[in-house]
MARNUPA-992791 format. One record per atom (N, C-alpha, C): x, y, z. Coordinates in steps of 0.02 Angstrom, whole numbers, plus 50000, padded with zeros to 5 digits. Atoms other than C-alpha are relative to their C-alpha. Example, Ala and Ser with C-alpha at 12.3 -4.5 7.8 and 13.67 -1.06 7.14 Angstrom:
2
500454994150000 506154977550390 500455006050000 499584994149997 506844994750357 499615005550037 
//
This chain:
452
499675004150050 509484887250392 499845002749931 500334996650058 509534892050217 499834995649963 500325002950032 508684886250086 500314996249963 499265003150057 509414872449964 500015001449963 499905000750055 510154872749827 499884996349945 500055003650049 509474866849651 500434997649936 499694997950065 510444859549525 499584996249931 500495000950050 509524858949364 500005000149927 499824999650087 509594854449178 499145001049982 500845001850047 507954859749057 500384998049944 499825001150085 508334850148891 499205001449942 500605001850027 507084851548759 500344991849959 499845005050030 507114835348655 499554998149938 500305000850083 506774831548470 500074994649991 500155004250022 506104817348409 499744997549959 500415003950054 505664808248259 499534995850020 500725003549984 504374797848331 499974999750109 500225001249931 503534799548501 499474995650026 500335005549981 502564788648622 499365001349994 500714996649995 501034801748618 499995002549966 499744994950061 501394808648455 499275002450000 500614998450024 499594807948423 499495006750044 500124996349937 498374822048491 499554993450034 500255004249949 497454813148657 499235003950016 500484995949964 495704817348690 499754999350048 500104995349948 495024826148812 499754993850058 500275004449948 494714815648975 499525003550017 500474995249980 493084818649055 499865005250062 499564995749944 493174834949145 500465004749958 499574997850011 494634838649074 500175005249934 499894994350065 495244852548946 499395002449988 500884999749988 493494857448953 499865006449955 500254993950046 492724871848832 500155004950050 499744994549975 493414887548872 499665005150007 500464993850043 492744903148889 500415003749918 499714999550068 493014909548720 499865007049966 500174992749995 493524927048719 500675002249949 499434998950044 495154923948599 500445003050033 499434998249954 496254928048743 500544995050042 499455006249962 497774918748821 499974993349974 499755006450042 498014904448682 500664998450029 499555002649966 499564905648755 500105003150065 499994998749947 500104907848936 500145008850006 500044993449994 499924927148992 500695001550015 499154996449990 501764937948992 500015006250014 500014990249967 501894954949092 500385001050057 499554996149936 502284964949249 499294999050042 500654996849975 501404966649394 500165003450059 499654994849925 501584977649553 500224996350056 500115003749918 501284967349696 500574997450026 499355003749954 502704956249741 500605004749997 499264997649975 503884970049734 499645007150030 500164991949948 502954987649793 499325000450037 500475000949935 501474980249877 499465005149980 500374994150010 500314996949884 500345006749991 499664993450018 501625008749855 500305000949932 499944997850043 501285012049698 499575006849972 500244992850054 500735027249562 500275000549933 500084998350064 500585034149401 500854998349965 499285000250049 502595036349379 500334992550017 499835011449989 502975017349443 499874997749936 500075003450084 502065011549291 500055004049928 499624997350051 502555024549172 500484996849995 499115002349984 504365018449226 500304995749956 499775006350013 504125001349214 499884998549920 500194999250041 503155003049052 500545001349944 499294999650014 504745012248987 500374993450000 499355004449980 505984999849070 499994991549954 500155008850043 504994983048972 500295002649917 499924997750070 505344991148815 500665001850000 499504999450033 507014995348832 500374995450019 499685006849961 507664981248927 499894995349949 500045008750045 506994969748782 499524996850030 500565007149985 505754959948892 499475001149969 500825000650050 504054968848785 500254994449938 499835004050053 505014960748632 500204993850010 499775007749987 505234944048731 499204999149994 500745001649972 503334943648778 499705002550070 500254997649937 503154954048915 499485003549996 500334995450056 501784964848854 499415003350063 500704996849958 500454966049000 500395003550049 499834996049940 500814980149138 499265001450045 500745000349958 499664977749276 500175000250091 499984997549927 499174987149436 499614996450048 500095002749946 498814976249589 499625005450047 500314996749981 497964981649731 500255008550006 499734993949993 497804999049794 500305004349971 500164995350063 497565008649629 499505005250000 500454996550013 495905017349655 499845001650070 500314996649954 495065028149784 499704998150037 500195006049934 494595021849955 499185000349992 500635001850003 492685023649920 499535002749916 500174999050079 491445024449731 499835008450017 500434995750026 490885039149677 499365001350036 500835002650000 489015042749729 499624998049933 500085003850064 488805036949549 499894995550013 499855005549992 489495021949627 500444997349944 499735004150071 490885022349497 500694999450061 499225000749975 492705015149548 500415007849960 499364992050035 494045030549524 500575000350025 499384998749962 495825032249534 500295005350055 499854995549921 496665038649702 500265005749963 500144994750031 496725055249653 500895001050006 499344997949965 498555056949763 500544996349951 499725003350030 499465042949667 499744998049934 500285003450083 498595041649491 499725006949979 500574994850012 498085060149472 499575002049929 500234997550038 498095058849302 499544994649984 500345007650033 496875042349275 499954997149975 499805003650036 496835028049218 499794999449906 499874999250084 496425031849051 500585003049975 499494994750012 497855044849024 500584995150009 499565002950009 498945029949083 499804992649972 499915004450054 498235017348975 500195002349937 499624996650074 498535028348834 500705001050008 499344998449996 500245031048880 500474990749991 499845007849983 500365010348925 500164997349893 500195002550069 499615007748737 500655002949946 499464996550076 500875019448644 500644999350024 499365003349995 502265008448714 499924993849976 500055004150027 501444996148619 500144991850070 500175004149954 501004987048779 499275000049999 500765000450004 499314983348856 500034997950098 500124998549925 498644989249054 499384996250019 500505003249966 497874978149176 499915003750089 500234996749948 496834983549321 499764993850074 500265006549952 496244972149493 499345003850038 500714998849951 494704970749595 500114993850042 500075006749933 494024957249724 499314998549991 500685002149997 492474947349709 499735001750049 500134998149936 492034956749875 499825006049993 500264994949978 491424969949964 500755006849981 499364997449994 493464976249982 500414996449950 499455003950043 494964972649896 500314995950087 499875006349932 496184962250020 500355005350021 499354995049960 497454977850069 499085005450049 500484996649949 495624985250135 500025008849980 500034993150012 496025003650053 499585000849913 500524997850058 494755001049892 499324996149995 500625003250030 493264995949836 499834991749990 500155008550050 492634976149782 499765003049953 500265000650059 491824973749637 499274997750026 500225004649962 490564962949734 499375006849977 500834996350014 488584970249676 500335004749963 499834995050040 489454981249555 500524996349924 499625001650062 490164969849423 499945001349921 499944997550090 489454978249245 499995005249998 499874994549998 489584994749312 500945001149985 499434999950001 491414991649338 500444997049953 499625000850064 491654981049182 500025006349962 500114992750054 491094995649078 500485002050023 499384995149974 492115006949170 500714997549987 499325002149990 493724997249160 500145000049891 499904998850083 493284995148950 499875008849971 499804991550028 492975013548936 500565003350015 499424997049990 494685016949023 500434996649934 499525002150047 495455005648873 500434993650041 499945005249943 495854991049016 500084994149979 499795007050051 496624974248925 499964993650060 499935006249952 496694964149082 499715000250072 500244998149933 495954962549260 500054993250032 499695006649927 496664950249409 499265002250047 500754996849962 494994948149520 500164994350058 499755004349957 495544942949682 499374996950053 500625001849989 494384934249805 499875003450098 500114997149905 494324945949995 499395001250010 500604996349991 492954952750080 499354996149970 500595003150044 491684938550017 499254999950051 500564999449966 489924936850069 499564995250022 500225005550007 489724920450077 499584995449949 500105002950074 489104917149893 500574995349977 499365005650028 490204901949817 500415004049959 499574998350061 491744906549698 499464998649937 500145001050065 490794900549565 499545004049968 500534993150024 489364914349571 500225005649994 499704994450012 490524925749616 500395001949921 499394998150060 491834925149488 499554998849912 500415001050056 490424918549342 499705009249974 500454993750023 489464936749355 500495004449977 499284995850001 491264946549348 500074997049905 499894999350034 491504936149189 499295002549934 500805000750035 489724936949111 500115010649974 499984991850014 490004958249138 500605002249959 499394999250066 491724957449044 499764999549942 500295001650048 490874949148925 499685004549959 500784992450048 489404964248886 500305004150004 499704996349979 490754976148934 500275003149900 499744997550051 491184980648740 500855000049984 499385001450025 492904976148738 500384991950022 499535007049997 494074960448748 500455002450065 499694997949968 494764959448910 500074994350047 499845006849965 495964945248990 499735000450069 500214998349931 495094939649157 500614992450041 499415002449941 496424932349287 499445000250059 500225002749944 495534922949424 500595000250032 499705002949958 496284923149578 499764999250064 500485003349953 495254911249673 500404997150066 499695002049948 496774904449786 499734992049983 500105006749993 496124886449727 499744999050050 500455002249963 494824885949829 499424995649934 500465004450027 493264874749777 500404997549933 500025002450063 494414866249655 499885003749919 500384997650046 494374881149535 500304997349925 499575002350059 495464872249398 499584995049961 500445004150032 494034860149374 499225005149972 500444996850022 492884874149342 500195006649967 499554990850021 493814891749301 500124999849935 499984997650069 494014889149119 499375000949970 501044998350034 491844891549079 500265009050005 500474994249947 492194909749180 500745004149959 499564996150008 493994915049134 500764994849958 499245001150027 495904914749056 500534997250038 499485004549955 496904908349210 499605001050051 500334999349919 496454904349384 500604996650055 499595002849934 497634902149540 499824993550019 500295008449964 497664886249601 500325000650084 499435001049929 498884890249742 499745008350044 500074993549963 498794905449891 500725004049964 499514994850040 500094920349855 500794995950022 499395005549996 502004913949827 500265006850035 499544994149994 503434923049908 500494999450003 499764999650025 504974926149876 500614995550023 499525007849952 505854908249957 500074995549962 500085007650022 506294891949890 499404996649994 500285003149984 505264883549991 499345001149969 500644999050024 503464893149950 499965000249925 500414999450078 503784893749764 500104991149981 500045007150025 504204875749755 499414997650019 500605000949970 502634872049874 499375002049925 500454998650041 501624881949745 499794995149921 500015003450049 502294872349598 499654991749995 500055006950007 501954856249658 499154999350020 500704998949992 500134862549718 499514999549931 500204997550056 499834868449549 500014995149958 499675003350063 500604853149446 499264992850008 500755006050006 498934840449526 499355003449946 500654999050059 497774850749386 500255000649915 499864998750058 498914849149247 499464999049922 500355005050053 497554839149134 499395006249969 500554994350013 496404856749153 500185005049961 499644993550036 497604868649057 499975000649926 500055001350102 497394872048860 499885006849991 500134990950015 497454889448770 499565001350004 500574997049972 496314900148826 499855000150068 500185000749949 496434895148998 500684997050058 499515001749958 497854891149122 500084999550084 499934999949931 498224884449294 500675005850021 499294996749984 499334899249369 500204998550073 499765001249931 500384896349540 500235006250021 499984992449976 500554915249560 500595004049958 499374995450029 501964927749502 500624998650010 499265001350003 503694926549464 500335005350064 499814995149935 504794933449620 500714999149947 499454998550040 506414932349495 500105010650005 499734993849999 507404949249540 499855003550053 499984998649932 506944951049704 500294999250055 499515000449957 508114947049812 500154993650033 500185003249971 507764933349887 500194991450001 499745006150000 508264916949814 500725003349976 499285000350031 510114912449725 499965001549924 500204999150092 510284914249539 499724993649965 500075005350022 510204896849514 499224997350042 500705001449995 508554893749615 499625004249951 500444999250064 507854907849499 499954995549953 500225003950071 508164897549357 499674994449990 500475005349999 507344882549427 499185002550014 500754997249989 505894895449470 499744999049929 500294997750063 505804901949280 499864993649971 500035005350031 506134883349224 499414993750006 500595003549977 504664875949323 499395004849970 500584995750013 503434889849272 500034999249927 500305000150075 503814889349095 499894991149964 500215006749998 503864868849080 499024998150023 500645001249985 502074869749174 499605004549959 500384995150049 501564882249042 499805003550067 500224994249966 501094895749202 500165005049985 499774993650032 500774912949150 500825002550040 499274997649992 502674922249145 499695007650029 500004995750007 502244938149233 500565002150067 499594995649960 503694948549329 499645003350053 500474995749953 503484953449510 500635003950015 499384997849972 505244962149528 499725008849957 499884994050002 505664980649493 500315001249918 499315002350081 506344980949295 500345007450005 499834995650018 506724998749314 500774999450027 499385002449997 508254991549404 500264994150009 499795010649998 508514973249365 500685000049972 499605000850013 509974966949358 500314996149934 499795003250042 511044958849229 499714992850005 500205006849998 510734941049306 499274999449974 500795000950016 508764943149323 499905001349931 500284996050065 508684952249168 500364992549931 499615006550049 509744936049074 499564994150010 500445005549984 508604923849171 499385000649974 500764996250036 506594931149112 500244998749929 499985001250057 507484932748947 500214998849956 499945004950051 507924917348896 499624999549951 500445001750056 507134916248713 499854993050010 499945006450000 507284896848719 499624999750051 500615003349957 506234892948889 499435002449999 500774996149991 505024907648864 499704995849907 500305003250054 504744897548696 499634993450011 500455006649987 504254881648783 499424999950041 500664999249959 503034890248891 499445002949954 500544998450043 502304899248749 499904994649930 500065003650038 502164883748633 499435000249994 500734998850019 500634885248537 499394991150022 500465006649971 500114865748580 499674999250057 500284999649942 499804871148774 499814994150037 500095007449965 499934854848843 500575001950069 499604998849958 500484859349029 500414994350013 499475008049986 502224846949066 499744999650100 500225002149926 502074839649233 500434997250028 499485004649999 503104829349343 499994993249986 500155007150027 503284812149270 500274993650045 499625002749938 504524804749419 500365002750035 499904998649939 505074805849575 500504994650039 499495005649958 506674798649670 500025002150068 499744997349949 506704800249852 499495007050006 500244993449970 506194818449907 500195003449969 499824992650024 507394829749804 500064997849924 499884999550077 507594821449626 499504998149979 500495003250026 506354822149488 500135004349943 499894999250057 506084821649317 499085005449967 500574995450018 504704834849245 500164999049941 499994999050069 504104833349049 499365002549973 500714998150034 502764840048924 500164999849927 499934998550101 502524838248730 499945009649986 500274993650013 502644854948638 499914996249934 500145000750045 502384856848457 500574996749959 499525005150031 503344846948315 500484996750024 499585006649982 503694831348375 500635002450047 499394997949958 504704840648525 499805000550090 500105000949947 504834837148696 500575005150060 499514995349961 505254850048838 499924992850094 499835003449921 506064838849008 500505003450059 499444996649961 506894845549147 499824997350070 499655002949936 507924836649302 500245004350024 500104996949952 507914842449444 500184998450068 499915003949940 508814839249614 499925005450035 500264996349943 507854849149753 500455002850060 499584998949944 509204844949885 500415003950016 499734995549977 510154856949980 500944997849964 499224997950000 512084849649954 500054992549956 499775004750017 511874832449894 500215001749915 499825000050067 512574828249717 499814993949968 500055006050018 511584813949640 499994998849917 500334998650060 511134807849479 499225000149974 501184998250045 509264812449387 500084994349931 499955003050080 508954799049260 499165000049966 500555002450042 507574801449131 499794994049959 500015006450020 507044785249071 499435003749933 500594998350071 506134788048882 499275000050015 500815000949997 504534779548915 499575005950064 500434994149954 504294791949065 499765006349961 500124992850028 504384807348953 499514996949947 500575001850068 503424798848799 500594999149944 499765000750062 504834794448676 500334990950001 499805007050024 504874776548616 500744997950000 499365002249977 506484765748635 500155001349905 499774999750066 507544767448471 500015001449943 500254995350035 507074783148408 500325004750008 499294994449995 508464797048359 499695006750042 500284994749952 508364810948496 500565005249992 499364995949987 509324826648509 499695004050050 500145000049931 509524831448666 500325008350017 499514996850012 510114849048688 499605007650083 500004996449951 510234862148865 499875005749976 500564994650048 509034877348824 500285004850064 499684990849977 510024889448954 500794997749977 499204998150005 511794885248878 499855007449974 500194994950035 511224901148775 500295005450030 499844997349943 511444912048922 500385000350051 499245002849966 512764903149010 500574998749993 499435004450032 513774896048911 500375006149936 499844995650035 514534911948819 500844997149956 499425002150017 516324904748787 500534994550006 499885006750006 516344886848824 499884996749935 500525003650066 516144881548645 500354992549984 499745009550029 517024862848660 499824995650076 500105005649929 516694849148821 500575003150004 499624998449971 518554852448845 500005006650046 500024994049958 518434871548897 499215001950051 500555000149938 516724868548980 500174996250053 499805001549948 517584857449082 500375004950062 499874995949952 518654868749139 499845005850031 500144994649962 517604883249164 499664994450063 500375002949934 516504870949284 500644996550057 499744999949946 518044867149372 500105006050042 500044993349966 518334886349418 499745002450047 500574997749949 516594887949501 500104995050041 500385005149942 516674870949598 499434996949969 500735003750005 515454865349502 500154994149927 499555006050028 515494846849402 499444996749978 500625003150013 514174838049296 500544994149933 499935004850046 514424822149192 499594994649976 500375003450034 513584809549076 500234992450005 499905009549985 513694790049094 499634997549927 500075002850043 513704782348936 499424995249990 500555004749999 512174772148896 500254993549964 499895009150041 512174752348835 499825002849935 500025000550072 512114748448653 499584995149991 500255008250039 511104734248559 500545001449944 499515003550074 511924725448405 499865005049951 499834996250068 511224739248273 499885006650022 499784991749983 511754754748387 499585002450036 500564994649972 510194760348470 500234999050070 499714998149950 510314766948640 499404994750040 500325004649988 509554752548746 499655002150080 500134993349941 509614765748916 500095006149984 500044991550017 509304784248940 500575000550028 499414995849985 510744796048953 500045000550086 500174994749921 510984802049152 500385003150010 499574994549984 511634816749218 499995000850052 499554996649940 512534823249369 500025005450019 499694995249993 512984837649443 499895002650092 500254996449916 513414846049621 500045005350011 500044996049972 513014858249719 500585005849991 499124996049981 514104873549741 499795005650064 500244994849951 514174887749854 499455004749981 500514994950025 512574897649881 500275008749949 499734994350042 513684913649833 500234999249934 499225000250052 514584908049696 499174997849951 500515002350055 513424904149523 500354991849997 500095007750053 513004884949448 500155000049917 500015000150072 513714880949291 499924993149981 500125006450004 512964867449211 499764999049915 500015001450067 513344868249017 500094994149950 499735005250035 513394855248883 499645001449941 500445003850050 512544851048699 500314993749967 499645006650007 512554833948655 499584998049948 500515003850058 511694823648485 499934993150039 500235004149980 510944808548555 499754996249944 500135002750089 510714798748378 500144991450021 499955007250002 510104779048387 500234996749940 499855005850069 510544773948202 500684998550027 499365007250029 512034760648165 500375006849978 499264994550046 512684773948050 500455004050024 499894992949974 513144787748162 500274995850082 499825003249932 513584776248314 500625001750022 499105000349980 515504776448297 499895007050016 499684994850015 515654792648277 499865003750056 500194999349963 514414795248427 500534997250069 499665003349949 515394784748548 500735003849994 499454995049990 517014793148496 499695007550038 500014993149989 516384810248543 499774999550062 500075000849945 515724803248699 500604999150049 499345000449966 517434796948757 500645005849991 499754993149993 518164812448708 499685006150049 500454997349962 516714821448819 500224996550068 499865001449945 517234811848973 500574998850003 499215002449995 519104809548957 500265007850047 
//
């Protein structure tokens, strides 16, 4: 059976007064002192090997891709980290006992291709394993060798390191992955550390003392089903996330083959709403138009990198497939996005204010943050109507009640169905949502012109 189909609006939403305008402090536990290494204020943005070449990679792979971020536009979206996953370095140390690149696939080493990484005005990340092994079993751990191998990774010029957790020895995560950051630390350079603990022992309640993000979830792949699984794994530690530190649910599979265009966008739209690092697991050296339009949206990769870092979460839940996800960003602006899970149905998603945080009878503008990308030559409701008749595909708004001096007394709701897995979702609109008296008529006309 195949997987369903999502259909999905992200709005952001502006508001002159919100329900949480104020900041909220810290529950106990929660948002917790970071480590504080001036890294990942905002959620991490890169490449990484794994979900698309596994261990078959080398030196000219990430030359390539290195290239390909830079001319494609995604370094200048925020793509910036290029980072090699397992099965980078030489199946056993040195008698030094130093880690060293596989001589066959990296001949020239990783310094030679961080310098090459750097003067694309990027920045190269490297992996290990709190273990004896990595998890593919063809390198090294880190495991009794963690300030030998920080050094080493800051003398190659090394901006980032994913430290996965195989081959353990039965020491807790928390000793393990603490000594890994403690050796970054004395290691002489600044260097993002990416836990990836798999959310074991709860690392979301502890992983920001040690590091910059930590998995909460096992590895995603490239289905509906497991990246939604991941998201919703990931979304019970929202209260732990704040710059400097982030719950991640694993890598983006966008451009892999695997879902529809329109599940990507509920992938990219859930990852950047939950603030989870944005990093690419696809191929850029040949991404396509779609993928390459989806990653780089300016507008959603702006609500994941909002400097306030308040991860959104889901706020309600109808049934099994509809729900409403929100989060504050910065000035007085709220990112929400509905969401119907289900394979064919066509219901409606209604956000109710007080769920997201915006007080009753307070001017909102309400406005769809992928028309940008979609919406190229629909520029009136009339001709967006009819492109969404074209595809089969059909979304509409239900007028909300009034009080006596105009304010909107219910939230807006929206619609829309399904279409064929082959065929794209179009699901364009911008609308002003304005409670004053003054602006009412003029509102209600443009509404009945919008549904006529």
């Amino acid at each position: 059976m195949a997987p369903p189909t999502a259909v999905l609006l992200l709005l952001m939403v502006t508001a002159g007064c919100l329900a949480d305008a104020r900041p909220r402090p810290a529950t106990d536990g929660a948002r917790r002192t970071l480590l504080a290494n001036g890294l990942g204020l905002t959620p991490q943005m890169g490449w990484n090997s794994w979900n698309h070449f596994q261990c078959d990679i080398n030196e000219t792979v990430v030359r390539s891709t290195a290239d390909a971020l830079v001319a494609t536009g995604l370094a200048k979206a925020g793509y910036t980290y290029v980072n090699l996953d397992d099965c980078w370095a030489d199946y056993q140390r040195t008698k030094e006992g130093h880690m060293v690149a596989n001589p066959k696939t990296f001949p020239s080493g990783i310094k030679a291709l961080a310098d090459y990484v750097h003067s694309k005005g990027l920045k190269l990340g490297l992996y290990s394993s709190a273990g004896t092994r990595t998890c593919s079993d063809r390198m090294p751990g880190s495991l009794g060798h963690e300030d030998t191998d920080a050094k080493t990774f800051a003398s190659w010029g090394v901006d980032y390191l994913k430290y996965d957790n195989c081959y353990r020895d039965g020491t807790p995560e928390t000793v393990r992955f603490s000594r890994m950051s403690r050796a970054l630390k004395s290691s002489g350079r600044s260097i993002f550390y990416s836990l990836c603990e798999w959310g074991y022992m709860e690392v979301a309640k502890w992983g920001g003392a040690s590091g910059n993000s930590w998995r909460t979830t096992g590895d995603i792949n490239d289905t509906w089903t497991r990246m939604l699984d991941n998201i919703d794994r990931n979304d019970a530690y929202a209260q732990y996330a704040k710059p400097g530190g982030w719950n991640d649910p694993d890598m983006l599979e966008v451009g892999n083959g695997g879902m529809t265009y329109d599940e990507y966008v509920v992938h990219l739209s859930l990852w950047a709403i939950a603030k989870a690092p944005l990093v690419i697991g696809c191929d850029v050296t040949g991404i396509s138009k779609e993928a390459l339009g989806i990653l780089a949206n300016a507008e959603v990769i702006a609500i994941n990198q909002d400097r306030l870092g308040i991860q959104g979460k889901k706020v309600t839940k109808y049934g099994n497939d509809l729900e409403v996800w929100g989060g504050r960003l910065t000035r007085h602006r709220k990112a929400v996005l509905l969401l119907n899970r289900g394979a064919t149905r066509s219901a409606p998603v209604t956000a109710a204010w007080p769920d997201v945080g915006i007080r009753p009878g307070v001017a909102v503008e309400a406005r769809d943050v992928w028309k940008v990308t979609r919406r190229s030559r629909a520029s009136s409701p009339a001709a967006s109507r009819r492109r969404w008749s074209r595809t089969r595909a059909s979304s509409s708004f239900s007028r909300p009640s009034r009080a006596d001096d105009g304010s909107l007394e219910k939230p807006w709701r929206w619609s829309g169905r399904a279409v064929d897995r082959a065929r794209r979702l179009v699901v364009r609109f911008e609308i002003m949502i304005v409670t004053t008296s003054a602006v009412a008529r003029k509102l209600a006309s443009a509404c009945d012109d919008f549904q006529s």
